[in-house]
N, C-alpha and C positions, 0 to 999 in steps of 0.2 A: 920759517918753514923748515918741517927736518928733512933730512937726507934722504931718508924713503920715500916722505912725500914727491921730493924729487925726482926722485929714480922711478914711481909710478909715475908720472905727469909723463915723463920724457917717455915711456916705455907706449904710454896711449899714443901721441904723437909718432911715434915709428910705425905704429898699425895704421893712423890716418893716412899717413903718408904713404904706403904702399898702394901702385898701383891696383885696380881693376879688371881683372884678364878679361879677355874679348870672347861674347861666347864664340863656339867653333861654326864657320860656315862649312856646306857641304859644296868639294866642287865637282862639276862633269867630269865622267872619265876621259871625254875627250878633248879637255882641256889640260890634261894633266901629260898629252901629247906635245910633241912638237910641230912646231906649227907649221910645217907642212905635210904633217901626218892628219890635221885638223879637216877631213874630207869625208863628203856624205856614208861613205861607204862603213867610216870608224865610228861615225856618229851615232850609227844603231846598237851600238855595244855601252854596257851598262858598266862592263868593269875587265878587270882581264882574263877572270876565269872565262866570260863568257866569250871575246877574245881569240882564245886559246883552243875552245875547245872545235870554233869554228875553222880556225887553221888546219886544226888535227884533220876534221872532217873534210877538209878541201885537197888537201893532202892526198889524203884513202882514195881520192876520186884522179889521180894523177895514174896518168896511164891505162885510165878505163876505156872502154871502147865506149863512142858519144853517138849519138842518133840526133840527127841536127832534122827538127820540126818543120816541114815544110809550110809555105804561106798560106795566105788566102785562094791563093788562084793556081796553087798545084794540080795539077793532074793526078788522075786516078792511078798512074804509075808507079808516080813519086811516091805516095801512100802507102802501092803494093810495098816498094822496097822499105818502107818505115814498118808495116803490119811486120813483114818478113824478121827483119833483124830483133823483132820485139817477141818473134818464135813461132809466127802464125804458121800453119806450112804452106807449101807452095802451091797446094792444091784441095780444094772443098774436102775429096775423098781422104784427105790426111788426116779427118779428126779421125780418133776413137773413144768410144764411150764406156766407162767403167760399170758394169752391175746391169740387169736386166733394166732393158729401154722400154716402154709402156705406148710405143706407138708403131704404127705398120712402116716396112722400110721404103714406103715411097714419103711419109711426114719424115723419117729421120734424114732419107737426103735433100729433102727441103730445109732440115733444120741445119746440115751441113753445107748449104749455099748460102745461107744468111749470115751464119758464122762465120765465113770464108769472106763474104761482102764486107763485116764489119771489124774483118780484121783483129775477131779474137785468137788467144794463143790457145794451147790442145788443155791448155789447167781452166781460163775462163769459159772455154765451152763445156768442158764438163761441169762448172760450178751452176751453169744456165739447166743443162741438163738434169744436174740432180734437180735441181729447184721443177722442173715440168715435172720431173718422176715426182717427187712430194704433193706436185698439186693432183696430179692425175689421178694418184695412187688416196688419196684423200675425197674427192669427188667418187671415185668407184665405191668407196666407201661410203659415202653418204649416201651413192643412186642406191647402194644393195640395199640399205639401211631401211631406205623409202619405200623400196619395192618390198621388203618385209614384213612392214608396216602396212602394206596394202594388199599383203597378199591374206595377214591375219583379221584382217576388216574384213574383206570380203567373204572369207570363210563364216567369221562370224553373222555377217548378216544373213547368208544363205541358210545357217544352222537356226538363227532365230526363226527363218521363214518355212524352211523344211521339216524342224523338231527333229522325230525320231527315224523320220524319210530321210534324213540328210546322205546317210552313203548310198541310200537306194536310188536316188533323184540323183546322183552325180553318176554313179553308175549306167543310168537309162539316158540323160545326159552323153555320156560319152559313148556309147552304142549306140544311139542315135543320131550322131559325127558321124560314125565310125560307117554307120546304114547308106547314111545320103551321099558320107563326100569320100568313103572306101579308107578313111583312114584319120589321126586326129594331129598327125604331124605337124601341120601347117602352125595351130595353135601354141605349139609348142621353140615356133620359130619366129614369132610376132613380138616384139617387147611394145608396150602401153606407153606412152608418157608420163606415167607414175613409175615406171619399171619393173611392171609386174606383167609375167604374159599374157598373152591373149588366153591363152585354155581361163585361167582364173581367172578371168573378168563375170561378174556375179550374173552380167547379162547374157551372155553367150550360154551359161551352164543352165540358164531360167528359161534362155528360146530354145535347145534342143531338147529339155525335160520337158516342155511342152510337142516339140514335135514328137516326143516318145510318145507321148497320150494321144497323139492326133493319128501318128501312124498305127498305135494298135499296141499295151505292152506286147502282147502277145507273141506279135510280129516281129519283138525284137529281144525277148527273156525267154519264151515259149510257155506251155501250157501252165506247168506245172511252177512258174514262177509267184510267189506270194507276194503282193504288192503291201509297200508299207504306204498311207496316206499321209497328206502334209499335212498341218495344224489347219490348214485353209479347208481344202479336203475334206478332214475330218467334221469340223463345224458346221459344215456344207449340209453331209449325210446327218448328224445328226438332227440341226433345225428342220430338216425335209420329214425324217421320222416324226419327230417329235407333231408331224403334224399329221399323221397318219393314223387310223382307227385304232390300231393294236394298242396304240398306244393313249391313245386319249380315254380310252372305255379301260376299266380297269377288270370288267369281267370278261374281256375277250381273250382267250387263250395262247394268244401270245406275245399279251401284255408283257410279263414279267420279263423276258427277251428283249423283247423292244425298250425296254425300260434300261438294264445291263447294258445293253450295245449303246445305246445313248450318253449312257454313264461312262463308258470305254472311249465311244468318242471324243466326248469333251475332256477326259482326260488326255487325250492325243491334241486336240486342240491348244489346250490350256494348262501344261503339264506344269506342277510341281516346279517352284525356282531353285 
């Protein structure tokens, strides 16, 4: 065997022979303690940043002023003095509230008794406050919303029923309020449960346009008022003409009249969309 042969063979054998390193285990950080540092308290720590950083922070708390939690069966006392030192004031009337409040001041001192009861500070009672302001102020927004919505329905269906009478019939309407009950205020003080007032309710404005016709226009527009009719009205007079001689006979003299105003009517009736 030559010399190299040898010097390779021996050279394999120095690699077999070398150990196996161990893979690496990981150990607890708080085994890496001494073992009377080995205690619940180090055992929730992962490593020593974390450690550390909880020192720092226990630290910053040295010398703070501490509010020790009263138990289960404390007294409403004990509580005031824990509310107190956490900035409650010492009395209901110590809050005050930032920015217009959305409620009468006998709810705001209600709202300042309860706040005072549950012992919030003058930052979380205003935080409760804003939060009614937002809701209030959102809801008033939605009733106007509604009541707008119901004030343009009603108008519409009265204009569908009235046609070209519509400001005349609201007008005889309201002087016929104004006839029986001296004045139309009241209506105007009434809010609906849709939130539209009382004057706009499509029924009210329908029963005094009729008492206007029942008392007399006359008796409440005077002589010389020109009455417009409603599509109802109109359709009225003209089926009643339409049944009358003038107009049936074509040689009676004042067919062609009767014929026009017929034709007038049912244009007020059934006008043009």
């Amino acid at each position: 065997m030559s010399e190299e042969a040898i010097q390779d063979t021996g050279s394999q054998e120095a690699v077999a022979a070398e150990p196996v390193a161990a893979e690496a285990v990981e150990v607890p950080f708080v085994e890496t303690l001494a073992e009377h540092l080995r205690v619940p308290s180090t055992a929730k720590f992962k490593d020593a940043n974390s450690m550390a950083q909880s020192y720092i922070n226990l630290e910053s708390m040295v010398g703070a002023d501490k509010v020790a939690i009263p138990g289960k069966n404390a007294t409403s006392d004990q509580w005031r003095e824990v509310y107190t030192r956490l900035g409650a004031p010492e009395e209901a009337g110590g809050y005050q509230f930032e920015g217009d409040v959305p409620l009468d001041e006998t709810y705001i001192d209600t709202f300042r008794e309860h706040a005072f009861n549950a012992g919030l500070n003058p930052s979380q009672a205003n935080e409760m406050m804003s939060f009614i302001r937002n809701a209030v102020g959102s809801m008033n927004e939605a009733a106007e919303q509604g009541a707008e919505e119901a004030r343009y329905n009603a108008e519409q269906e009265l204009r569908q029923e009235f046609g070209q009478a519509f400001d005349q019939q609201l007008g005889l309407a309201q002087m016929a309020a104004t006839h029986m009950l001296g004045g139309t205020e009241m209506f105007d003080e009434i809010r609906l449960e849709n939130g539209m007032m009382l004057g706009d309710d499509p029924r009210i404005i329908r029963a005094f346009a009729e008492i206007a016709t029942q008392i007399g226009e006359d008796n409440i527009v005077g002589d010389t008022a020109e009455l417009i009719m409603t599509p109802e009205q109109a359709k009225a007079e003209a089926d009643k003409m339409r049944m009358e001689e003038p107009y049936t006979k074509a040689d009676h003299p004042q067919h062609q009249y009767y014929v026009e105003e017929v034709n007038r009517l049912y244009n007020l009736a059934f006008p043009d969309p």
